[in-house]
C-alpha positions as CSV (number, residue, x, y, z in Angstrom):
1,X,69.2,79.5,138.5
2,X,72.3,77.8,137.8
3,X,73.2,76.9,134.2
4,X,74.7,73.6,132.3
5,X,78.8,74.1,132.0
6,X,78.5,73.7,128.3
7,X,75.8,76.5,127.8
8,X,78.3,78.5,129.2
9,X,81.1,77.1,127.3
10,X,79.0,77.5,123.8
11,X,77.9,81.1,124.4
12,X,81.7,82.1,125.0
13,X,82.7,80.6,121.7
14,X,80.6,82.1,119.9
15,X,81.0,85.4,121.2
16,X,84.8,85.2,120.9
17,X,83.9,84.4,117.1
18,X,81.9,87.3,116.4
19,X,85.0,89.5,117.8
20,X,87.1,88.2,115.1
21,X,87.2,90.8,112.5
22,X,89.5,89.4,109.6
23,X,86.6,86.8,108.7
24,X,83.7,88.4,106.9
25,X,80.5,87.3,108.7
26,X,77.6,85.6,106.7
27,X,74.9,84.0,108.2
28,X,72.1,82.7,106.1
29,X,74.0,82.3,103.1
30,X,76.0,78.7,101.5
31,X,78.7,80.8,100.3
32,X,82.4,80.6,102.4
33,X,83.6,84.0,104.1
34,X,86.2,85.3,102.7
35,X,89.2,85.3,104.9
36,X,90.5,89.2,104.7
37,X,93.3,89.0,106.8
38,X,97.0,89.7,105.1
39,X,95.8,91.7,102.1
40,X,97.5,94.7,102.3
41,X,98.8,95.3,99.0
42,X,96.8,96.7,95.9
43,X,98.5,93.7,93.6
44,X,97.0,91.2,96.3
45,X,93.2,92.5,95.7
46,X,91.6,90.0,93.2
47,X,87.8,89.4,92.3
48,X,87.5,87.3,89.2
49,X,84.7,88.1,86.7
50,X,81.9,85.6,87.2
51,X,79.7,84.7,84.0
52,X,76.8,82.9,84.0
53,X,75.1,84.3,87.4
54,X,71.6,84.8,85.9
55,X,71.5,80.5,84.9
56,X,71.6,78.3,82.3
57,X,68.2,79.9,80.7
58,X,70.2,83.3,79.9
59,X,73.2,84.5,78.3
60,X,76.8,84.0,80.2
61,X,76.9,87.8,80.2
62,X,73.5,89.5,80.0
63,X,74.6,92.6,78.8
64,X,76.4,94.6,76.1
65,X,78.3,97.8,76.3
66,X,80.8,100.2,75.2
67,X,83.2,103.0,77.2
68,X,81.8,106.4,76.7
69,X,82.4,110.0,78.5
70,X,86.0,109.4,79.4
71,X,87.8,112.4,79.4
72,X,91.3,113.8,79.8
73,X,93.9,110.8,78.5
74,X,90.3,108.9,77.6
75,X,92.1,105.8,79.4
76,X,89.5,103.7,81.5
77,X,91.0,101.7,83.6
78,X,90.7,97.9,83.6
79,X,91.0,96.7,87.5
80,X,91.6,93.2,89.0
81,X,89.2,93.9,91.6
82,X,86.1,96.4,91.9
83,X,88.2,98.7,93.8
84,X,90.0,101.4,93.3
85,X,92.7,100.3,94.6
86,X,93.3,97.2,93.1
87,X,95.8,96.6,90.4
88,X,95.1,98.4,86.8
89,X,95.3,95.6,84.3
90,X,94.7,97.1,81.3
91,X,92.7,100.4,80.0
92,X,90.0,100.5,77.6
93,X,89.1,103.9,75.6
94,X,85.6,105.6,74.3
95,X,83.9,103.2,71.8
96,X,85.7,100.4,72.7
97,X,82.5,97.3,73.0
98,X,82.6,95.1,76.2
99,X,80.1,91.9,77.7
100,X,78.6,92.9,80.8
101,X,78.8,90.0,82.9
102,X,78.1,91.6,86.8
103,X,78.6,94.1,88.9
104,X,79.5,95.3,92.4
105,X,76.9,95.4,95.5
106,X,77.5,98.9,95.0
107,X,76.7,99.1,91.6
108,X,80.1,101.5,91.0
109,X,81.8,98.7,89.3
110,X,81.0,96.7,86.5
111,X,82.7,93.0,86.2
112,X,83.4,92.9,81.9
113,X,84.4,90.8,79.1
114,X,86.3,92.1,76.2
115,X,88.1,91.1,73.2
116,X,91.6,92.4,72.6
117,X,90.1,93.8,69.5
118,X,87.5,95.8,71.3
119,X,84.8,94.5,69.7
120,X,81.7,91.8,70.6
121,X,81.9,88.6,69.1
122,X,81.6,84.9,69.8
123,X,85.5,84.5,70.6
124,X,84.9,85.1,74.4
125,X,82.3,82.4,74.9
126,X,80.1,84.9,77.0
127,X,77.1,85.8,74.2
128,X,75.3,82.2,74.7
129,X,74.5,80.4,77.6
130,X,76.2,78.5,79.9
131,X,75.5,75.5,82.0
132,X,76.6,76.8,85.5
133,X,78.1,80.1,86.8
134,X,81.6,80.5,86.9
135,X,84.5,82.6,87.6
136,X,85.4,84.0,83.3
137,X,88.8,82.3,82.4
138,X,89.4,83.4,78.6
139,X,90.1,83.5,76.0
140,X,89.0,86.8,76.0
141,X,90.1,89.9,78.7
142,X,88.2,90.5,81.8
143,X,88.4,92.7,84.8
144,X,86.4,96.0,86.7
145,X,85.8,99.0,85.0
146,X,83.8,102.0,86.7
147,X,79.7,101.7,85.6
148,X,79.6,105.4,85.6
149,X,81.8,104.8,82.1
150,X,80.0,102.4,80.0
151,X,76.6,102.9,78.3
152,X,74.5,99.5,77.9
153,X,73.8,98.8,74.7
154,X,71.5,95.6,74.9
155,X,70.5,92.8,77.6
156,X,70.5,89.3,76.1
157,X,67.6,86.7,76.8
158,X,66.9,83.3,75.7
């Protein structure tokens, strides 16, 4: 049985685009692949904080927390990215309060708000809902702290 030119044609393409392993593959899904070709340095990994995930019903950041258990300097690192190789922005200590707003597919990293401060208030914009989800621009801090270092204190609802 002898088959149509462009069957043939079609089946190649798309074989030769399942071979291409700088694009992440994501059938089912509306969201774009990420392109991860040419990151190869630690300053060039970047995930924004996104608020607002659980809709317009629900607080921008469900969650409250605060840093606990971190031992020797008692610096917790503040990353761009949920990896531990990503840039370290900033470091937050035991105590310091911080909006949960997501977290990794792994669950190892937890995608926070905080105020420079320390402390939970209204100034970051994340304890009341929002219309639509988001990537978190200010005017608070944000960035990726390990889960395994912050206690939840409360889950907002509306």
């Amino acid at each position: 049985m002898q088959r149509p030119i462009s069957w043939v044609v079609t089946t190649a393409a798309f074989a030769l685009a399942a071979c291409n392993s700088n694009i992440e593959q994501n059938s089912g899904s509306s969201t774009q692949p990420l392109d991860r070709g040419g990151v190869e340095a630690s300053d060039e990994l970047v995930q924004p904080v996104v608020i607002g995930e659980s809709g317009p019903r629900f607080d921008a950041c469900q969650a409250t927390g605060f840093v606990r258990s971190v031992s020797g300097d008692g610096a917790l690192p503040v990353r761009a990215a949920p990896l531990g190789d990503a840039e370290q922005r900033d470091t937050l200590t035991n105590g310091d309060a911080v909006f949960v707003c997501n977290r990794s597919h792994d669950q190892i990293w937890l995608g926070v708000v905080y105020s420079a401060e320390r402390e939970l208030g209204e100034e970051c914009g994340v304890s009341a809902p929002i219309a639509s989800q988001r990537r978190y621009d200010g005017p608070c801090r944000s960035g990726w702290v390990a889960s395994a270092f912050v206690q939840l204190r409360s889950v907002g609802r509306r």
